[in-house]
Structure formats: C-alpha cells, structure tokens
N, C-alpha and C positions, 0 to 999 in steps of 0.2 A: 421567535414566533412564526415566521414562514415557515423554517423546517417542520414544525408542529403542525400547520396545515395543510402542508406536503405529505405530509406523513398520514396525517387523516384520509386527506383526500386518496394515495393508495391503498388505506384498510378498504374507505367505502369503495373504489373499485375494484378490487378482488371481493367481497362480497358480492356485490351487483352479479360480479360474471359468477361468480360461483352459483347464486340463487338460483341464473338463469341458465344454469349450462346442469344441474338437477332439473329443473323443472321442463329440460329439452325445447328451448323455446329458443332453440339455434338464428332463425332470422335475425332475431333482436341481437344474440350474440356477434354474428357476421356485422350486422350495421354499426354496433358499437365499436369494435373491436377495428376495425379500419378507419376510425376516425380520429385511432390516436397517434402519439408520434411512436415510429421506431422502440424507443427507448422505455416506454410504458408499456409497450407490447412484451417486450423481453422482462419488464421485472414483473409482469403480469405471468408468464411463463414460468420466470424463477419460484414463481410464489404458490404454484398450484401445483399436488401428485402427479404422477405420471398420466392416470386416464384422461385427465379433463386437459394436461397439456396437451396429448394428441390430437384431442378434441380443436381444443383452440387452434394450434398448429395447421389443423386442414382447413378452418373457417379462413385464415388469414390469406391475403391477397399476394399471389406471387409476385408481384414487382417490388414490394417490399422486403421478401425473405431476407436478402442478404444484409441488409440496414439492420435487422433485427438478429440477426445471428454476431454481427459483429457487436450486439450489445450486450449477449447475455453470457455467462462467466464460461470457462474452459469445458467443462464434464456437459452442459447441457447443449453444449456447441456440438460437442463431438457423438452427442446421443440423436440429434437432430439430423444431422449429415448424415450420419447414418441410414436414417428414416428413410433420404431422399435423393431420387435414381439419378444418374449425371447428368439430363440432359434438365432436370430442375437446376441443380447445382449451377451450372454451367448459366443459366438466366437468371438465378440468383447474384452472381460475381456481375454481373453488365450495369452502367453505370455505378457503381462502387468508387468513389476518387481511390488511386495508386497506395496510398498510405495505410487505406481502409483494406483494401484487397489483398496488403500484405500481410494484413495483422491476419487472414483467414485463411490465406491459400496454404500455407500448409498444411495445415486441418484438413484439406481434400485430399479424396483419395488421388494416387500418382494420375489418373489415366485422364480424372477430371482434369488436375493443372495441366498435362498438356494441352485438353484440348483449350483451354482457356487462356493458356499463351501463344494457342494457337491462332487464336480470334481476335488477338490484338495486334494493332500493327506496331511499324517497328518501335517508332518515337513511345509509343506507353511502352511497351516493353520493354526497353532501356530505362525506362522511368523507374521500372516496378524492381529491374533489377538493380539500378540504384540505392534502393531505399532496400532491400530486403539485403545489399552487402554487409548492412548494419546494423550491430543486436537491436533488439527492440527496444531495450530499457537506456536508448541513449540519444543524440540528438537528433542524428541519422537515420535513426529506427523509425521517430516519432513524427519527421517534417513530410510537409507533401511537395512534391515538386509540382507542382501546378501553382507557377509564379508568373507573373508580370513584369518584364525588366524593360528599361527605357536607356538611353546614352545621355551621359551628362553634357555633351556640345549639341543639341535641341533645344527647340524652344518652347514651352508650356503649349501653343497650340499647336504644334507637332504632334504631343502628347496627346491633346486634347480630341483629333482626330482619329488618331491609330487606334485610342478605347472606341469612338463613336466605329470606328469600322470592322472592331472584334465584334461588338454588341452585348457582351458580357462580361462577367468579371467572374475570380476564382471567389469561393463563397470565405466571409469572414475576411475581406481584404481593405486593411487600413492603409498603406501605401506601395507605391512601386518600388524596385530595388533597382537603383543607377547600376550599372556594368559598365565593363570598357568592352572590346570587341572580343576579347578572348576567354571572358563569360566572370573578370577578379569582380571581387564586387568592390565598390566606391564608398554607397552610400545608398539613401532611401529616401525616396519624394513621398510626401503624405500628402493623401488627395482633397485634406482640406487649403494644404498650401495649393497644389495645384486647381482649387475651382478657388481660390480668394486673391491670387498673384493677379498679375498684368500677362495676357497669355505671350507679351513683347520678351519675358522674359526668359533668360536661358534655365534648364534643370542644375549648371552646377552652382548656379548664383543663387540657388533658392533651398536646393538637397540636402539634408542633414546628412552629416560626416562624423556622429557622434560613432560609438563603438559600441551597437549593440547586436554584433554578427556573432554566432556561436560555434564552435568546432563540432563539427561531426560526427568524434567520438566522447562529449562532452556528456555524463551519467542525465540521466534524464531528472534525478534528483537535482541536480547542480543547475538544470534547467528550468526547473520549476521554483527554486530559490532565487533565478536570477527574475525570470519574470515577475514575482512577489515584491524583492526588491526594487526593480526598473519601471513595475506597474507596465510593463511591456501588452497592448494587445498580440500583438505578433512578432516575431523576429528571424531574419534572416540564417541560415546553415551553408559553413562553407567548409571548403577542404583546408589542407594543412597548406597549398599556396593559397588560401584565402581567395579560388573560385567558389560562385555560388552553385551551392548544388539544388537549395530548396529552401521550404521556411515552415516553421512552427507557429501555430496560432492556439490562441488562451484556448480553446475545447479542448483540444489535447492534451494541456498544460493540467485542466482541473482534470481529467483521468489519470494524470500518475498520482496528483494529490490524493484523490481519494484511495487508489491503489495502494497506494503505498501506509495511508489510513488502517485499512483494512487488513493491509501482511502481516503491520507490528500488531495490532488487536491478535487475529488469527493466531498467527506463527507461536505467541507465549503462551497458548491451549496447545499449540501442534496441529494444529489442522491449517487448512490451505482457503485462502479468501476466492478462489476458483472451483472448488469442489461447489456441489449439485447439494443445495437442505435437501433435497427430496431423491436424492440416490438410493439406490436399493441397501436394505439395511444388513445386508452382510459383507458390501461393498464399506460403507462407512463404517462397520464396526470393524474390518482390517484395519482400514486405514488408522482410528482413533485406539486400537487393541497394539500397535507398536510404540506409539506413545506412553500409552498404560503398562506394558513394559518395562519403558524405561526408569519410570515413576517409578515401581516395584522394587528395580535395581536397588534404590536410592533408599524407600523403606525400611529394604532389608536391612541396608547399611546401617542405620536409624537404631533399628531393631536389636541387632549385633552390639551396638553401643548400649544399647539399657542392657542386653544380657550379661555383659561385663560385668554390673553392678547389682547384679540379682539376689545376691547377698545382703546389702547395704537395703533394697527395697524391699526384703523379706522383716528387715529388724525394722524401720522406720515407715510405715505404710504412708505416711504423710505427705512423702516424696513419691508416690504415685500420684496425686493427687494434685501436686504441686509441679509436676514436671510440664504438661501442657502448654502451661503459662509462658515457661521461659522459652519455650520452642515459639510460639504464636508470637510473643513478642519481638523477638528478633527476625520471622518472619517478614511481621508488617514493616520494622524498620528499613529492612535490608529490599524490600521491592519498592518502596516511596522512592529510594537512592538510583533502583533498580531501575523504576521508570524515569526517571527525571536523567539519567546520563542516555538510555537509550533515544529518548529526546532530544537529547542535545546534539550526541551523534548521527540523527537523521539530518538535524536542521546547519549542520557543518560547526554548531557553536564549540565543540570538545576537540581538542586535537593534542599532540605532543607539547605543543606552547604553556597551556592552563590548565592537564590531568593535573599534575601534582598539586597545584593550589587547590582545584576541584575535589580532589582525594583527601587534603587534610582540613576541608570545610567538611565533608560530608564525615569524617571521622568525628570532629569537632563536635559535630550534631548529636553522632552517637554516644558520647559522652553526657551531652547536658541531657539530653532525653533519658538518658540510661540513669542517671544518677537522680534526677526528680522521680523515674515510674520504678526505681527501687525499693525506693525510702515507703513509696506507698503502698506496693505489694511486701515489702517486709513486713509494714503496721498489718497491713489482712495479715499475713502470716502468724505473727506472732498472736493474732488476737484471737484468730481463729484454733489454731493449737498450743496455744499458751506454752512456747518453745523460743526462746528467743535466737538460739542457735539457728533453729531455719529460718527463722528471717534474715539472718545476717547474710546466711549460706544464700536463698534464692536473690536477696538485693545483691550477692557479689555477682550471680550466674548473668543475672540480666543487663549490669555493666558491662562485663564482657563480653555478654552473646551478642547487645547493639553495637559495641563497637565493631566487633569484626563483622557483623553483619553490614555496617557500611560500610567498610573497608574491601567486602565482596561484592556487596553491590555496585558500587563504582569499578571495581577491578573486571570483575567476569566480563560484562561486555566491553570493555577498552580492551583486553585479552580477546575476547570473540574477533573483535575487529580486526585484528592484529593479526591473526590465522585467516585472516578472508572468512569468515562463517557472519551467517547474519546471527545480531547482538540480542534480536528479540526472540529470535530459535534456540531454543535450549538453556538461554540466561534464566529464565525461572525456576527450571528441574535442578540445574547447577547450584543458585540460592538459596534453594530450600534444602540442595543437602548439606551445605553447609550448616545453615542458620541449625538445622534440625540436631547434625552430629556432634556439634560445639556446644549448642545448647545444652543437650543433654549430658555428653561428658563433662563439661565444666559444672554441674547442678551437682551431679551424682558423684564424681569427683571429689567437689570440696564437701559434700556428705558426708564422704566415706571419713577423711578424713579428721572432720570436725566433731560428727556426730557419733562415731561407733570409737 
C-alpha cells in the first residue's frame, strides 16, 4: 500500500510540472520545484523529454545541483554536466559528504576535478582518496569517512563533552566507534548507552565488542545481506589489519538494494538500469539493435533446426501447428528455474555445497510437470486431429523439452557465474536457445520417425 501511494503521489507530480511547464507559468514551477527533496527533483528529471528537462534544470536552485545529480542515473548525469560550465560544476561538488563526491567526480570533465581537489584541503582530500581507492560496488566504495571515534580508557562524560564541543554530528549516526591510538578499531558505543549509562562510567565497560566491522574489499552485495541480516543501522569499514577506515549507514545500503533490483530486471531485456528512458532514439535504438542481434543469432539457429525437417512438415501440416506449443512450454519451464536460481545466487543461498541437490529438485519438477501437461496436450491433440500418433509424439517432445529446460535453467547461470559474467546477462537469450532448438528437434524428430 505505501509504494502505491508513492507511486501515485509521483504520477500527480509529474503531471502537475508538466501542466505547468506547457502552460509557461514558470514561477509556480520555480516555487514548487525547490521545495522538494533532491531525490524527487532527479526522478522528476528522469521522467520528463529533453525540452521541459532543460527547462526544469534552469528553474532549479544552484546549491542543490550536485544532491540532485548524484541522484539521477548515469546517461542523464553525464548529459547535464555537460550542459554546465566549471565554475557551476565546481559549486555544485561544495558541501557534497566524500562518499557522495566520489560517486560524481569522475563524471567531470579532467580540468573541473582538479580544480575541485584543489579547493579541498588536505584532510578531505586524503578522505576522498581513500574512498575512491575502492571499486564502487564494495564496502570501501560505499562508506563515508566522516566518523566519530572515542578511546575506550574515558569516561561517558569525557565523551559527553567532546560531542557538546564539536556541536554536531555526522548525519544518520547511531553510535561512536572505540579506537586505540593507532586508529584498529575495538568496538562501538551507541549513543543510547551513552545518554542512559552513569557518565562515572568508562567506554570500555559499557562498548559493544560484538563483530560487526566489515572489510574493505567486502562486495557491497555481501554488505547489504549482512545488514538485512544484523538489522544493522550503520556499520563500521576496516582494512585487512582491522584499522578503521570509515562506515556504512542503511541509505546507502537501500541504493545497492534497489540497484542491484533493477540490473537483474534490466540486464535479462539487455538494456542497462542507468540508461536515460528519454535518450535520443537513435542512441537507444544502438544500444537495444545489439541485443536484437544476438536474439536473431539464436532464431536463426531455431530456424535451421525446422528446416531439417521440412520434409516431415510438408507431409504432416499438423506439426506446424503443433510445434509452438512445445517450444513455449519449455520456455516458461526453463525461466521459472531460470529466475529462482538467479535469485538464489544474488541472495548467496546457491553455491558449490547445494547445486547438485538444487539441479535434481529442479529436474525432478520437470519431470512431474512435464508428464501431467503431456497427457493433456496429447488429449488436445489427438481430439483435435484425430491422430493419436501426434499426441504421443507432442506428450514425448514436452517431457523432454521440460526436463532439459530445467536442467538449463539451473545450469546456465551457475555456468554464468563460474565464468565471472553476470547470471542475469545473457541467461535468457541462452535459455531460449536451448529450450527453442530441443524443443523443436525432439517434436520433429520423433515425427519423422513415428509418423512418415
């Protein structure tokens, strides 16, 4: 129910701006339009053609730009910078937290990030190039260094002081991380132990010591499973001697989820969860025309295999008519398998240990499914061409084309994975040429032989 009102609530405001950005009643767009967050500005952006982006684009308030660029996907980032001369750019990047600023500076042009590393002093700049030594999609990519560390031989109103003399805190901060003097981490004070203790008391007498610091180079996948699990708001990031370098907090955590949401969707069409809907349509049609390609390949293949039997389809028209069936069928088989293992493999449940049990459950399935939707595309068959030979013939095709269809679909992407290639890139085009060229040979096939 939320996400349905969420979802509402973005129709009615893209129409709203839409109505009002035809009807040129710009004020009312400027007043609205800077009253939202960041993050509604950018899928309000995603959501509208190039002209009326422009539009909106100049209404919007420069101290915001850089909040809203770091929200909206790859292609529309990079069509934006574009737009906009360095010395915007360059007041765009100013207040941006380290973590944020890494995710965009490369996106500027060379001349910009110098001047932009230029403008920082030293201490962020060690920051930024800490966090940028490490791919994005990991735990080092994703932390911010802008942490809060306390020693564990003080005492709660040590503590208690040192915040009142900062005056602030880093935003989203559930506890401090204990350090010794050489920066290893210990542990982590939460600031409800610290405003409910006896300030008499020391940090290590009160600090959790549990294990929930994460490596560095630890997949941001594996990061976002442990938070799930841990129910973690935030968690500490250290190196391989277990100094802290920085920490991860749940907003970050829900951007790989949905990320990651979005590539396995994406990726099994071929297209990219960072491409622009409103890119120029000879730009998307490359891009989607390689895809459609490779599709073609596979067809062919498809193709090749009835023409073998063009004989057999010339004497029994019946099996034109009939061939559909057992390709569709083993289609939907082999991508139910298809998705449910790519699943498993995101969420860490599939590995060396449980394939093979998992492969001869998912065989097992093709089997009893295969044998129940036989029996009853045979009966159509036979009732329909009063032939009982093709019914036999299509109930064998569809036995076998489920089984191997789950046998593929479980296979291809555990194979995918095994190659380092993502399971949801190309596992579809893969399954359907199976499902498609088995199907059909094994139809036409026991045809040939049964019926001529």
């Amino acid at each position: 129910m939320p996400d349905n009102i969420e979802r509402e609530k973005r129709q009615q405001r893209l129409e709203l701006f839409s109505q009002a950005l035809e009807h040129d009643t710009l004020s009312n767009v400027r007043g609205m339009l800077n009253h939202l967050h960041p993050a509604e500005v950018a899928h309000l952006l995603e959501s509208l053609p190039h002209h009326e982006r422009s539009l909106l684009w100049d209404l919007l308030d420069t101290d915001i730009n850089g909040e809203v660029l770091l929200h909206v996907n790859d292609d529309l980032r990079a069509s934006l910078i574009g737009e906009m001369g360095a010395d915007e750019l360059v007041a765009a990047t100013e207040g941006l937290e380290t973590d944020d600023l890494a995710d965009i500076l490369l996106d500027l042009p060379a001349a910009v990030i110098d001047e932009v590393l230029q403008a920082m002093d030293v201490q962020n700049r060690h920051r930024l190039e800490s966090v940028m030594s490490y791919p994005e999609d990991t735990a080092g990519g994703l932390m911010n260094v802008d942490t809060i560390t306390v020693r564990a031989d003080v005492t709660l109103d040590v503590v208690l002081r040192y915040l009142r003399l900062r005056g602030e805190m880093p935003e989203t901060t559930d506890t401090l991380f204990v350090v010794e003097r050489d920066d290893r981490y210990l542990g982590q004070l939460s600031l409800t132990v610290l405003l409910t203790q006896s300030p008499a008391k020391m940090v290590r007498d009160v600090m959790s010591v549990a294990g929930e610091s994460i490596l560095a180079g630890t997949a941001a996948t594996e990061v976002a499973s442990l938070f799930e699990h841990r129910d973690l708001v935030s968690a500490p990031v250290v190196d391989d001697e277990h100094r802290l370098l920085g920490r991860i907090t749940i907003d970050d955590v829900v951007d790989v989820i949905r990320d990651e949401a979005e590539h396995s969707m994406m990726s099994m069409a071929g297209l990219d969860e960072e491409g622009d809907m409103f890119a120029p349509a000879t730009v998307s049609a490359r891009q989607r025309g390689i895809w459609l390609g490779a599709n073609l390949l596979t067809a062919l293949l498809a193709s090749w295999v009835i023409g073998l039997f063009d004989a057999t389809i010339e004497q029994v028209v019946a099996l034109a008519v009939l061939m559909p069936i057992v390709a569709s069928m083993g289609g939907i088989a082999g991508s139910q398998t298809l998705t449910l293992v790519i699943r498993g493999i995101a969420l860490g449940q599939i590995g060396r240990a449980n394939a093979r049990q998992l492969l001869l459950k998912e065989m097992t399935i093709g089997i009893l499914n295969g044998a129940l939707w036989s029996l009853v595309v045979a009966a159509v068959a036979i009732l329909w061409f009063g032939n009982y030979q093709i019914g036999w013939v299509i109930g064998a095709a569809i036995i076998i084309n489920l089984l191997v269809a789950s046998f593929a679909g479980a296979c291809i992407p555990l194979f995918l994975k095994k190659m380092g290639a993502d399971p949801a890139l190309g596992g579809g085009v893969m399954l359907t040429t199976v499902t498609d060229v088995v199907g059909f040979f094994v139809f036409l096939g026991l045809a040939s032989l049964v019926l001529l």
